[in-house]
DSSP file (Angstrom, degrees, kcal/mol; ACC not computed):
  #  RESIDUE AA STRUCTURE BP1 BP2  ACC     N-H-->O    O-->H-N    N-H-->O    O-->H-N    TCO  KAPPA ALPHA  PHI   PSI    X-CA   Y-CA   Z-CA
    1    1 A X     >        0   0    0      0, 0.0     4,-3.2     0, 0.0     5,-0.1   0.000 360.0 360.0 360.0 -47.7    0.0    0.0    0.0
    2    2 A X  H  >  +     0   0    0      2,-0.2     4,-3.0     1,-0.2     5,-0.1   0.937 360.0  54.5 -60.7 -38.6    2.8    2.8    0.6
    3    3 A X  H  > S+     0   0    0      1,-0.2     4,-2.2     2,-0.2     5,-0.4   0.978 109.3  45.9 -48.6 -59.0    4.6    1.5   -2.5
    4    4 A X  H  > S+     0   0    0      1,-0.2     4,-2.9     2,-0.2    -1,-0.2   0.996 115.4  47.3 -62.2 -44.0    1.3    2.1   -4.5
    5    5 A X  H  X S+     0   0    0     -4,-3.2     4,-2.2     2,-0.2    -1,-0.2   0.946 109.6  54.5 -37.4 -48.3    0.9    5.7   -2.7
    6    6 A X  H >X S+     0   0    0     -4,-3.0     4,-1.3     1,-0.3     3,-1.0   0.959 111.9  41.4 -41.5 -78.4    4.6    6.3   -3.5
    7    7 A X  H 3X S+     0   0    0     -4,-2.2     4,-2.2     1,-0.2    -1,-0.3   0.839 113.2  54.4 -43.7 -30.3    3.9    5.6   -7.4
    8    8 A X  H 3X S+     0   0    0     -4,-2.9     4,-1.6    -5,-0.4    -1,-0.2   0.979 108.1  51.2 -75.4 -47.3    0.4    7.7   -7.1
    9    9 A X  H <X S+     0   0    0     -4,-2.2     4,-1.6    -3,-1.0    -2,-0.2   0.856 118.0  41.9 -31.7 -64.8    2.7   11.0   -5.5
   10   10 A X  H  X S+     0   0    0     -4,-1.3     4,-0.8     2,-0.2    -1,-0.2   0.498 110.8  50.4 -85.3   2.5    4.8   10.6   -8.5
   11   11 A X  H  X S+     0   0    0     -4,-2.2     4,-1.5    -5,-0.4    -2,-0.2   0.727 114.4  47.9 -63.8 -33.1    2.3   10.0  -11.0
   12   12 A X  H  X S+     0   0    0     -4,-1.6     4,-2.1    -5,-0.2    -2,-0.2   0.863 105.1  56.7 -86.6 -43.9    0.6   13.0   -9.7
   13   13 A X  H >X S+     0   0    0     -4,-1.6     4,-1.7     2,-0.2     3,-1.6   0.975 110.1  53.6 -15.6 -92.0    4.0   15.2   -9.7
   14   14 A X  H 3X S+     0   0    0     -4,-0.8     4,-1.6     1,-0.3     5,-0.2   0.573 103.4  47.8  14.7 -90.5    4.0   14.3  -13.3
   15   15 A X  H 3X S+     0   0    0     -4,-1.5     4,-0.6     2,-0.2     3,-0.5   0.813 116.3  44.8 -59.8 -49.3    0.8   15.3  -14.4
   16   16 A X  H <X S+     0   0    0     -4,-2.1     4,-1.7    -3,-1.6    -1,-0.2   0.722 111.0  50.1 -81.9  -5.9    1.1   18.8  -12.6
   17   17 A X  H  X S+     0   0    0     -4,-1.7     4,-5.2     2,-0.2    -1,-0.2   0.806 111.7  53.4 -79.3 -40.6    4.7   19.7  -13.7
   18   18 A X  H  < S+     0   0    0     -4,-1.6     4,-0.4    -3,-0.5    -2,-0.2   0.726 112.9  44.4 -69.6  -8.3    3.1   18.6  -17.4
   19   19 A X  H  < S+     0   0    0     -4,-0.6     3,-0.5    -5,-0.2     4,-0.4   0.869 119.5  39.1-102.3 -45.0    0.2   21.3  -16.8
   20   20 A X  H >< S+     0   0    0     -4,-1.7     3,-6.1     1,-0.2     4,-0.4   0.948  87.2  96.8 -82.9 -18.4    2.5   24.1  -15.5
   21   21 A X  G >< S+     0   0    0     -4,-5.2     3,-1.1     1,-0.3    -1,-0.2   0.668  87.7  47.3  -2.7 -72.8    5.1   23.2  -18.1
   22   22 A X  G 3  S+     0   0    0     -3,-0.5    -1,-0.3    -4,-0.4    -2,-0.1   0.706 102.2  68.3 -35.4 -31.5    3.4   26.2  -20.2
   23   23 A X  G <  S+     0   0    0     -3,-6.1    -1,-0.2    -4,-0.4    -2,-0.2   0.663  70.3 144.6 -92.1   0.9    3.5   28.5  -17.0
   24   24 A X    <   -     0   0    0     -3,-1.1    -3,-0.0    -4,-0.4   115,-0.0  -0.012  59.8-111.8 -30.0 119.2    7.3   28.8  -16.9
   25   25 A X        -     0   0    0     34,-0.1     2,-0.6     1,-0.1    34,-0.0   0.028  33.5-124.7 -41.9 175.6    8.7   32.1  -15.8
   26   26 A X        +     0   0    0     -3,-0.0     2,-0.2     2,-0.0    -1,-0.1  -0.994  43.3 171.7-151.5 123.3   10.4   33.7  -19.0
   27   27 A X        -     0   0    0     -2,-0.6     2,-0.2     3,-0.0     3,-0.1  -0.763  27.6-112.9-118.9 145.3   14.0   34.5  -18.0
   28   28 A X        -     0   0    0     -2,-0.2    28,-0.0    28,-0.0    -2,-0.0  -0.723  50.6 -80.9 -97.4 170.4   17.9   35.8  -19.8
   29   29 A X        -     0   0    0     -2,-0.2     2,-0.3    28,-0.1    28,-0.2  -0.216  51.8-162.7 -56.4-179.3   20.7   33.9  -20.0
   30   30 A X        -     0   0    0     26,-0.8    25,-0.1    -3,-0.1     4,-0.1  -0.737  25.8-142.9 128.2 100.8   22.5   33.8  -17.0
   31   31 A X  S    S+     0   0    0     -2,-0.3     2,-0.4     1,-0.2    24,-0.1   0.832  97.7  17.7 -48.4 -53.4   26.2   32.8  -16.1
   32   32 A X  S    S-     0   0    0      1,-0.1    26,-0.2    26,-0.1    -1,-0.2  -0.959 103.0 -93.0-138.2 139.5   25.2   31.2  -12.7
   33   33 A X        -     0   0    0     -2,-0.4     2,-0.4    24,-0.1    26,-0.2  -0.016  37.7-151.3 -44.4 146.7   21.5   30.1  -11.9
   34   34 A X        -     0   0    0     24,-2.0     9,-0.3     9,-0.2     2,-0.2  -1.000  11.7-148.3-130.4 133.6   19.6   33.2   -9.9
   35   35 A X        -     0   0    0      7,-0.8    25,-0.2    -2,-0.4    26,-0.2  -0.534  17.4-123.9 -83.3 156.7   16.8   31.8   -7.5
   36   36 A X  S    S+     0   0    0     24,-1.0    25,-0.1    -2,-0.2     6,-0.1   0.154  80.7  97.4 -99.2  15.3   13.7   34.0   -7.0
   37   37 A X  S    S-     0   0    0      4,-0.5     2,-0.2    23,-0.4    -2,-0.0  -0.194  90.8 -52.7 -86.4-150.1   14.1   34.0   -3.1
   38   38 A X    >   -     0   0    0      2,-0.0     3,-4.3    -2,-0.0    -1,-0.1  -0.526  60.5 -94.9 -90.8 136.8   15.6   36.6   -1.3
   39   39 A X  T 3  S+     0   0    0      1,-0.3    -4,-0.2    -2,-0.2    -2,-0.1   0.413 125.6  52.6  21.8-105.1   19.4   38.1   -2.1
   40   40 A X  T 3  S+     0   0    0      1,-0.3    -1,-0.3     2,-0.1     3,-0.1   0.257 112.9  39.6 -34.8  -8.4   20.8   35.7    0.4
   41   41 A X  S <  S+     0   0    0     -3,-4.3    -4,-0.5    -2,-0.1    -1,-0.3  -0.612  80.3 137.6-133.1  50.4   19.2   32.6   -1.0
   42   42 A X        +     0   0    0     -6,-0.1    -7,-0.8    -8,-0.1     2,-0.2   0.353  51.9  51.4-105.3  20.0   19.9   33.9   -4.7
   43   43 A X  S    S-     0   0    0     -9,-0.3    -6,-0.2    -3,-0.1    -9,-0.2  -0.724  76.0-117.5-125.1-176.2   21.3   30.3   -6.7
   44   44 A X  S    S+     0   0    0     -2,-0.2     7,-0.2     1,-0.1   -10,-0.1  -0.324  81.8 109.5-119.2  33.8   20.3   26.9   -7.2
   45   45 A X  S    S+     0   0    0      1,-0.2    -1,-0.1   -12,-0.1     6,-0.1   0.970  78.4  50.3 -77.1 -35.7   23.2   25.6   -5.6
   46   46 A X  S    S+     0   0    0     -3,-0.1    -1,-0.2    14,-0.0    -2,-0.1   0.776  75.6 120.4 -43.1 -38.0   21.1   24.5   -2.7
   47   47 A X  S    S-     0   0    0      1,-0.2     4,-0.1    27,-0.1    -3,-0.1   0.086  72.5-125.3 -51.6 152.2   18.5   22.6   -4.7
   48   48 A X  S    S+     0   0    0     94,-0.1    -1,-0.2     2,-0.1     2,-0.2   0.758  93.6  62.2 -89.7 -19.3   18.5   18.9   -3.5
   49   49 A X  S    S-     0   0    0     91,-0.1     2,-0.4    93,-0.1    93,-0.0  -0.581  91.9-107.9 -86.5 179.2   19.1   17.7   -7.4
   50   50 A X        -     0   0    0     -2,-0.2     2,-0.9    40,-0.0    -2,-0.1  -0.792  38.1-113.3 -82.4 124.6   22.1   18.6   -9.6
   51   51 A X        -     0   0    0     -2,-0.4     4,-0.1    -7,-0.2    -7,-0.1  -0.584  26.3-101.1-133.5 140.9   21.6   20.9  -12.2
   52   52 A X        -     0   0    0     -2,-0.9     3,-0.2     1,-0.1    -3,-0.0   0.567  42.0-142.6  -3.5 147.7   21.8   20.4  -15.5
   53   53 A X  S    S+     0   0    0      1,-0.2     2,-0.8    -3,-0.1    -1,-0.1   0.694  88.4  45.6 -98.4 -18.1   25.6   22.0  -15.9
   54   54 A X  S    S+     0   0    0     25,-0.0    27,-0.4    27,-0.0    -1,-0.2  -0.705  77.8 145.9-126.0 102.0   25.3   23.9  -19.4
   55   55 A X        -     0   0    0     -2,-0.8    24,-0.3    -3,-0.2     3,-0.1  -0.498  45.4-148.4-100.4 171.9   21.9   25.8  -19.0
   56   56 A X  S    S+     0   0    0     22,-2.1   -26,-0.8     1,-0.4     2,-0.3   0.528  90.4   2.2 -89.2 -50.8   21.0   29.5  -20.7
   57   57 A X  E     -A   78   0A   0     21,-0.6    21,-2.9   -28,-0.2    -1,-0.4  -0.921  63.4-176.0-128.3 169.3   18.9   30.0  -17.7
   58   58 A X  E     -A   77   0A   0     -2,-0.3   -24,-2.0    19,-0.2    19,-0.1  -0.944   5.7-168.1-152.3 141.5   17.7   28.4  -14.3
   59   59 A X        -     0   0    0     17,-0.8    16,-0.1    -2,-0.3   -24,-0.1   0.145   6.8-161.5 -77.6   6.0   15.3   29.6  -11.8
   60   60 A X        -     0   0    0    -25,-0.2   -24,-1.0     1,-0.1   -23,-0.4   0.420   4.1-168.3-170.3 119.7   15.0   27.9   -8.3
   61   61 A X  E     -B   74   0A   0     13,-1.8    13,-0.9   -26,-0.2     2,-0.5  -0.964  18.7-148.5-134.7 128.7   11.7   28.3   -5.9
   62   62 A X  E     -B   73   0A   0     -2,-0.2     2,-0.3    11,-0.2    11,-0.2  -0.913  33.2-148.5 -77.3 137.3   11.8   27.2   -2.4
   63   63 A X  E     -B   72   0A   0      9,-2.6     9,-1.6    -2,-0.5     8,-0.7  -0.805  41.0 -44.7-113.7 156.5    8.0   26.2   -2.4
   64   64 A X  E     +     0   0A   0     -2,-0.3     7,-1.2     6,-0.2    -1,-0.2   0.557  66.7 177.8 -67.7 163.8    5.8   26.5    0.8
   65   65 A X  E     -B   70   0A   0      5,-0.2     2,-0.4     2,-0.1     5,-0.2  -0.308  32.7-123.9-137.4-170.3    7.3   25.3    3.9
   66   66 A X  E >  S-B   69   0A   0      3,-1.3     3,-1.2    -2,-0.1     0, 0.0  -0.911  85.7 -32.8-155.7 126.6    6.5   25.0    7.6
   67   67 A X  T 3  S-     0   0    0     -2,-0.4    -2,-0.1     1,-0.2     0, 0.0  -0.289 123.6 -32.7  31.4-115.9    9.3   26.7    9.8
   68   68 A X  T 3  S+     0   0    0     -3,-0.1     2,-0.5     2,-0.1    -1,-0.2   0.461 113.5  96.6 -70.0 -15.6   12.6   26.2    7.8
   69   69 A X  E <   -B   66   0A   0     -3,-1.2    -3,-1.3    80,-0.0     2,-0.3  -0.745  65.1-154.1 -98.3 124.8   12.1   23.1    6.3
   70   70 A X  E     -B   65   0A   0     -2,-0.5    -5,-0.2    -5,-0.2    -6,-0.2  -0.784   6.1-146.0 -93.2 141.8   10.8   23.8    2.6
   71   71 A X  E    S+     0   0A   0     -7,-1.2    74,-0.4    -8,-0.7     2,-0.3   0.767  70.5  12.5 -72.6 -25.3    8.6   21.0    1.1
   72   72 A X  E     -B   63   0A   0     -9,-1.6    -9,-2.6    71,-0.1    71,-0.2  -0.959  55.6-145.4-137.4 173.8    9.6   21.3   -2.4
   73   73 A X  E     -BC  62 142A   0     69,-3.3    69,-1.0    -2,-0.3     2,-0.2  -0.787  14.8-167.3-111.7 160.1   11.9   22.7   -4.6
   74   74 A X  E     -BC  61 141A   0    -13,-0.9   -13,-1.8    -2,-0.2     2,-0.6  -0.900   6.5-176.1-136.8 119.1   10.8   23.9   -8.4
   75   75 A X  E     - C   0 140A   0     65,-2.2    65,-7.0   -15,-0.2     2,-0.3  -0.991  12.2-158.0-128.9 150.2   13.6   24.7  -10.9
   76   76 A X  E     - C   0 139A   0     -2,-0.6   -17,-0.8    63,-0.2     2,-0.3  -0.960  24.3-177.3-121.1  98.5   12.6   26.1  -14.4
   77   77 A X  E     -AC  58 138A   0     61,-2.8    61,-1.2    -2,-0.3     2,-0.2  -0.553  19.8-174.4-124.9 160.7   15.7   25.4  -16.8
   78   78 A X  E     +AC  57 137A   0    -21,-2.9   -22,-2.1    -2,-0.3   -21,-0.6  -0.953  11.8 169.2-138.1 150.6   16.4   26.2  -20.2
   79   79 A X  E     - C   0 136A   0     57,-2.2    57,-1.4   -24,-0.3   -24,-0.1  -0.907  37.8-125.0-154.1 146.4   19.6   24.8  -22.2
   80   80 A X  S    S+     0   0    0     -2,-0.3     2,-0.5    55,-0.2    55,-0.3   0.623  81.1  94.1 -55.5   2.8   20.6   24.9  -25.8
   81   81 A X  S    S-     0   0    0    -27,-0.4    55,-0.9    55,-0.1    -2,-0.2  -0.881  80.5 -77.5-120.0-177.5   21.1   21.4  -25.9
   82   82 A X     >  -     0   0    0     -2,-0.5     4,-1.7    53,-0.2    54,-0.2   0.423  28.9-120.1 -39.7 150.5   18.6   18.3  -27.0
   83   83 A X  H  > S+     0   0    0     26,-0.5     4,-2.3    52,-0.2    27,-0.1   0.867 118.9  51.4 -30.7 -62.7   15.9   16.6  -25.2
   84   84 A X  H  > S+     0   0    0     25,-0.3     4,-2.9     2,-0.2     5,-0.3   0.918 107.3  52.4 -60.7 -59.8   17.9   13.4  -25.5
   85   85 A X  H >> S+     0   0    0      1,-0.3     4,-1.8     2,-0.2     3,-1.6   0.909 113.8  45.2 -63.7 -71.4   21.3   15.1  -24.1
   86   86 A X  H >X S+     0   0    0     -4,-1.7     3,-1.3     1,-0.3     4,-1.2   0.759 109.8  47.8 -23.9 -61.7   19.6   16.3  -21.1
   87   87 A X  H 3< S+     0   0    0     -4,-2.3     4,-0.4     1,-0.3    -1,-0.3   0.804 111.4  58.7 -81.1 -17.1   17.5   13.2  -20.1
   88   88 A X  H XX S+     0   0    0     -4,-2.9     4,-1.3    -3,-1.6     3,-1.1   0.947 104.2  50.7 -48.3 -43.0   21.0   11.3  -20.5
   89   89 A X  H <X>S+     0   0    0     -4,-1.8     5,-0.7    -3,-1.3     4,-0.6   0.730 111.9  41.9 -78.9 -28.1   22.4   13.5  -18.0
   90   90 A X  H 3<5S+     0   0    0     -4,-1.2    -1,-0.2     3,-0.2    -2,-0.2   0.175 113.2  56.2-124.3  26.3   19.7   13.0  -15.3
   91   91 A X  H <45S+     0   0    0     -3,-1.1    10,-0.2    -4,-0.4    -2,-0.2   0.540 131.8   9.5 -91.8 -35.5   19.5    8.9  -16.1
   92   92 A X  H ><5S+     0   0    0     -4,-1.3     3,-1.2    -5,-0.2    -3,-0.2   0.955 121.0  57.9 -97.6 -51.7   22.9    8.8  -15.4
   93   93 A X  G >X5S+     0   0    0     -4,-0.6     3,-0.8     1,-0.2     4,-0.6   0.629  99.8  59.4 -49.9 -35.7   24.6   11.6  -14.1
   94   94 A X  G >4<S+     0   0    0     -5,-0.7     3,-0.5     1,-0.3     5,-0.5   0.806  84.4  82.1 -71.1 -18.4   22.4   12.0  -10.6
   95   95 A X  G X4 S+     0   0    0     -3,-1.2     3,-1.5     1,-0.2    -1,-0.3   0.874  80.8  64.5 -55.8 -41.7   23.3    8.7   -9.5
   96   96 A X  G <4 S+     0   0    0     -3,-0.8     2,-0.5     1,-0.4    -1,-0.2   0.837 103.0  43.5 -49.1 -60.2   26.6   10.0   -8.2
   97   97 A X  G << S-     0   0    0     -4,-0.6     2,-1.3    -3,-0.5    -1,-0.4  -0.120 137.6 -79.5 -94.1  47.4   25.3   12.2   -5.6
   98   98 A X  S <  S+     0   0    0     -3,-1.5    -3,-0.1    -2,-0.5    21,-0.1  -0.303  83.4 134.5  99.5 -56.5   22.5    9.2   -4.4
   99   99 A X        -     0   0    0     -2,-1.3     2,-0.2    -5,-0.5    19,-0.1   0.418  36.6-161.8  33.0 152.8   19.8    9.3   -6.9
  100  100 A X        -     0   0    0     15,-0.1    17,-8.8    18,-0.0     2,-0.3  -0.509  17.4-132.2-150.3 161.4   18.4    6.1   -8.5
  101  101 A X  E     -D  116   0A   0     15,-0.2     2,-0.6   -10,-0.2    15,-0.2  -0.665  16.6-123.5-124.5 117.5   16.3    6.4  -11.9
  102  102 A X  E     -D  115   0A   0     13,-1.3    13,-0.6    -2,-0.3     3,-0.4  -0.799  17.1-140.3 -67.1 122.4   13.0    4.6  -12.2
  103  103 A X  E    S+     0   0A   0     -2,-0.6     2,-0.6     1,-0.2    -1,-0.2   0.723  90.9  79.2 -38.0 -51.9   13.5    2.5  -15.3
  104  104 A X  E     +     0   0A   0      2,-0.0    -1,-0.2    10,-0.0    -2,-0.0   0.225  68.6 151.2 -68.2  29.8    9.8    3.3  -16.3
  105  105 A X  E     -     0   0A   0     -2,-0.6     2,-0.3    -3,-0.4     9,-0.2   0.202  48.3-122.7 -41.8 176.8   10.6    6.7  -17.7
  106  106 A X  E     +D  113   0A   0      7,-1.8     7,-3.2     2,-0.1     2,-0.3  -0.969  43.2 162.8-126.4 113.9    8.8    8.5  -20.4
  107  107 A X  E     +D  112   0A   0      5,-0.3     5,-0.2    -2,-0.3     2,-0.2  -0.998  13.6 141.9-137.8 153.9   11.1    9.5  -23.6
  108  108 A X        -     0   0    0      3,-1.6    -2,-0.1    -2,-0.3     0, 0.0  -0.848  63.9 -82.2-165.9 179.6   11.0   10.3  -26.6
  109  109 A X  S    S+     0   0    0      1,-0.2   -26,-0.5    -2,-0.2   -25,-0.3   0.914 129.2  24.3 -77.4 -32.3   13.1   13.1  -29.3
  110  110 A X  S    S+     0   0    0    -27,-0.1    19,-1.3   -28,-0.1     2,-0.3   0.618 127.7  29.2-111.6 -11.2   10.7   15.9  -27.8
  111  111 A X  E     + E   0 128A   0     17,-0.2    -3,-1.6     2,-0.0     2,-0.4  -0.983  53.4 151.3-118.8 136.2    9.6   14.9  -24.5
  112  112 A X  E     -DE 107 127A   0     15,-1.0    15,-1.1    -2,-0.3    -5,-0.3  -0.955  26.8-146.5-148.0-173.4   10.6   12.9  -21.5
  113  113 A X  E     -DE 106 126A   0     -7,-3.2    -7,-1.8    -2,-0.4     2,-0.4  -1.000   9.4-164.3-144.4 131.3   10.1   12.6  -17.8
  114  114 A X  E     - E   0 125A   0     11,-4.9    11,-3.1    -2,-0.3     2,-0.3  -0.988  13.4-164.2-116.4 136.9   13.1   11.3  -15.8
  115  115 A X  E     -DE 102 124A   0    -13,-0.6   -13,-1.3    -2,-0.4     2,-0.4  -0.868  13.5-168.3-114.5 164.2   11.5   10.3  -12.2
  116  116 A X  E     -DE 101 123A   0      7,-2.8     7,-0.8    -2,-0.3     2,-0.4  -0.969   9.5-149.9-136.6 151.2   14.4    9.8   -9.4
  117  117 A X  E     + E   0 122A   0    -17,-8.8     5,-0.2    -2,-0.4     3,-0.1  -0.920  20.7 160.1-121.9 149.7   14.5    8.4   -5.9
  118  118 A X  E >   - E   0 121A   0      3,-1.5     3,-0.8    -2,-0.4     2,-0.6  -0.227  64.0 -54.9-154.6  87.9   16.6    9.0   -2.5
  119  119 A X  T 3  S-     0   0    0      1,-0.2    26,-0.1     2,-0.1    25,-0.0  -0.916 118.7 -15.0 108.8-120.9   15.5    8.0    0.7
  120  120 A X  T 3  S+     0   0    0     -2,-0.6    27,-0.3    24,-0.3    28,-0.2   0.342 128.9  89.8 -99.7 -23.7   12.2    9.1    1.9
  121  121 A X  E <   +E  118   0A   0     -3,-0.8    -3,-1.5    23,-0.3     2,-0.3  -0.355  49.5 165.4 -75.9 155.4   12.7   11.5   -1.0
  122  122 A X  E     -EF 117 143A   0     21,-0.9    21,-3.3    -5,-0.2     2,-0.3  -0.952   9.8-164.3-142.3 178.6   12.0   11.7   -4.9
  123  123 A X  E     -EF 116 142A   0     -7,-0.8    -7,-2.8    19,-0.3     2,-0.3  -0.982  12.1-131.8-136.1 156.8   11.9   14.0   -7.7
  124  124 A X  E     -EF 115 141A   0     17,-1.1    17,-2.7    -9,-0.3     2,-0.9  -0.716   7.7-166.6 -67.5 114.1   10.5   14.7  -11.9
  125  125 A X  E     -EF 114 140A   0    -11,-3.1   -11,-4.9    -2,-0.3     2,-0.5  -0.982   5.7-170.7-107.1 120.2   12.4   15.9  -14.3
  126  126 A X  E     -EF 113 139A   0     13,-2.7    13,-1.0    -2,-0.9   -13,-0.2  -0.958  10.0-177.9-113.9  98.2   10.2   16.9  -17.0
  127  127 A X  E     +EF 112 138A   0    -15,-1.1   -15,-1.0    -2,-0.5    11,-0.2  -0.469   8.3 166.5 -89.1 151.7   12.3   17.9  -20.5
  128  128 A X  E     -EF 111 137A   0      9,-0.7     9,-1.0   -17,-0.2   -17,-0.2  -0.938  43.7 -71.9-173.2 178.3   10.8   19.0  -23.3
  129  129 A X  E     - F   0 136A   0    -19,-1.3     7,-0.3     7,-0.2     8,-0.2  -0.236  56.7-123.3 -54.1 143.5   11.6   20.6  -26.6
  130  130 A X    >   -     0   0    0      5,-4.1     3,-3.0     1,-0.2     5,-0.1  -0.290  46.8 -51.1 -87.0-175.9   12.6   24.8  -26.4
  131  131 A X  G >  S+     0   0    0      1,-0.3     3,-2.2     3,-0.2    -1,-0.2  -0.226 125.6   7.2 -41.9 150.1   11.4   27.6  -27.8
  132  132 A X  G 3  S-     0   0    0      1,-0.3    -1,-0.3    -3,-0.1    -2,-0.0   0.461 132.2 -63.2  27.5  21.7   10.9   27.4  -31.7
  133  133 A X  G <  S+     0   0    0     -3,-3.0     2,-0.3     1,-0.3    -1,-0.3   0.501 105.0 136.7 108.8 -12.0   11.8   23.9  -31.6
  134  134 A X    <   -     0   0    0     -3,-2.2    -1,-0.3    -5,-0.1    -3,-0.2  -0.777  65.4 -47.9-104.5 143.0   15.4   24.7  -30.2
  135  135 A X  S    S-     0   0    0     -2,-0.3    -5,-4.1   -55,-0.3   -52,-0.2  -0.319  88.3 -53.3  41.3-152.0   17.2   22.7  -27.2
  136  136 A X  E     -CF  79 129A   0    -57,-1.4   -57,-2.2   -55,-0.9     2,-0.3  -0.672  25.8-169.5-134.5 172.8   15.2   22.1  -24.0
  137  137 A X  E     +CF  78 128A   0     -9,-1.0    -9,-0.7   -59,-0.2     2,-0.3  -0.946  33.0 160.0-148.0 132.7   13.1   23.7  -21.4
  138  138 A X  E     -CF  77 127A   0    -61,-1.2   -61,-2.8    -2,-0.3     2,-0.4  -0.950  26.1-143.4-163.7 164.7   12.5   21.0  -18.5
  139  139 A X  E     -CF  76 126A   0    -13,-1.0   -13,-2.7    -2,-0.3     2,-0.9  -0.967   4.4-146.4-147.7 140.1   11.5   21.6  -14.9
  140  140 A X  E     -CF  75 125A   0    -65,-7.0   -65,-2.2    -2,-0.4     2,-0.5  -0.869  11.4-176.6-124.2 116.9   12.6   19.7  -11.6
  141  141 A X  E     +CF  74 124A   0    -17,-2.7   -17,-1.1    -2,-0.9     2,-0.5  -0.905  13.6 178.8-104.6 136.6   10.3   19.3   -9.1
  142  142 A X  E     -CF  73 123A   0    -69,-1.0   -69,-3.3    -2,-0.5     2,-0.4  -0.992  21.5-165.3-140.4 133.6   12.0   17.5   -5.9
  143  143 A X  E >   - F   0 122A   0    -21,-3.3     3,-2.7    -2,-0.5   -21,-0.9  -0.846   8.2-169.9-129.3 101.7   10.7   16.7   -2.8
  144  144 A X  T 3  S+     0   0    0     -2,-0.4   -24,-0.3     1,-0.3   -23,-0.3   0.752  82.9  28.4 -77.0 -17.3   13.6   16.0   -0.7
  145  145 A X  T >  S-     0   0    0    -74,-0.4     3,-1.8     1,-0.3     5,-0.3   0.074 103.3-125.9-124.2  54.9   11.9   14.5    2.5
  146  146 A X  T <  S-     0   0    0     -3,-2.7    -1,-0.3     1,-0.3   -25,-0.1  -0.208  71.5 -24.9  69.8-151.8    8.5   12.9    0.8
  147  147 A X  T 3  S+     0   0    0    -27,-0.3    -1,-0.3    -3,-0.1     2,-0.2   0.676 121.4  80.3 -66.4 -15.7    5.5   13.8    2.0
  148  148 A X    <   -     0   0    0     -3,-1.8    -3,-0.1   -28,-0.2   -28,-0.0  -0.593  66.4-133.9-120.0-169.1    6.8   14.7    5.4
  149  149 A X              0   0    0     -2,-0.2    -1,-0.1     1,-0.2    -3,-0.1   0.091 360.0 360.0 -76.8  -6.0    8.6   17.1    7.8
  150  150 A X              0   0    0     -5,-0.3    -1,-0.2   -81,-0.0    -4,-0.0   0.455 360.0 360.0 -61.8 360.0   10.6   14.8    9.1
C-alpha cells in the first residue's frame, strides 16, 4: 500500500509539472543560476538535485514550507542542448550524488520525464523541446523528504 501511494505522488507530480510546463517564468541567460528567493538565497546551488551543468537560464523556488524546512523545490531550466542530451544526463549523471532512476521513464526526441529516488525523497524531471523547436526547457520538481517534515 505505501509503494502504491509512492507511485500515485509521483504520478501525480508528473501530471502537474506537465500542466504548469506552459507557466514557466520567461527568464535571460544567465552565467550562474539566480533563484527567486531573497538576495541571500539567490542560486540553485542549494537545490537537493544537480543541475543540469550547461543551461542559458535556471530559476529555483523554495515552495511553501512550515518553519525552515521547505517542502519542495521547483527549478525552471532552459539549455541549448537536445531533449535526448539532457534526459541522458539526469539517467545517469544524478546517480553520483545518491539518486536512483526509475526504469519506467517516459522518452521520446521531444519529450521525457526522468522520475528519481533517495530515501524518503523523490523527484521529476520533466524535459521537453525549447522555444521554436530549439534545445530544451524541462522543470525539476524535488521533494527531498516525501511527503513529510521529518
Amino acid at each position: 500500500m505505501i509503494r502504491k501511494a509512492g507511485k500515485l505522488n509521483i504520478a501525480a507530480s508528473i501530471v502537474l509539472a506537465l500542466v504548469l510546463s506552459s507557466c514557466a517564468p520567461s527568464t535571460t541567460p544567465v552565467e550562474n543560476a539566480v533563484a527567486t528567493q531573497p538576495k541571500e538565497e539567490n542560486s540553485c546551488k542549494d537545490f537537493p538535485v544537480v543541475i543540469y551543468p550547461n543551461t542559458t537560464s535556471a530559476t529555483c523556488e523554495k515552495n511553501p514550507q512550515r518553519g525552515e524546512i521547505p517542502l519542495s523545490f521547483t527549478a525552471f531550466v532552459e539549455s541549448a542542448d537536445s531533449v535526448e542530451q539532457v534526459t541522458k544526463f539526469y539517467q545517469t549523471e544524478v546517480q553520483a550524488s545518491g539518486w536512483t532512476v526509475d526504469p519506467n521513464g517516459v522518452q521520446s526526441s521531444t519529450h521525457s520525464v526522468v522520475s528519481l529516488k533517495k530515501g524518503k525523497g523523490y523527484a521529476s524531471v520533466i524535459v521537453n523541446t525549447g522555444a521554436n523547436d530549439k534545445g530544451s526547457s524541462f522543470q525539476i520538481h524535488a521533494y527531498p523528504n516525501g511527503n513529510s517534515l521529518e
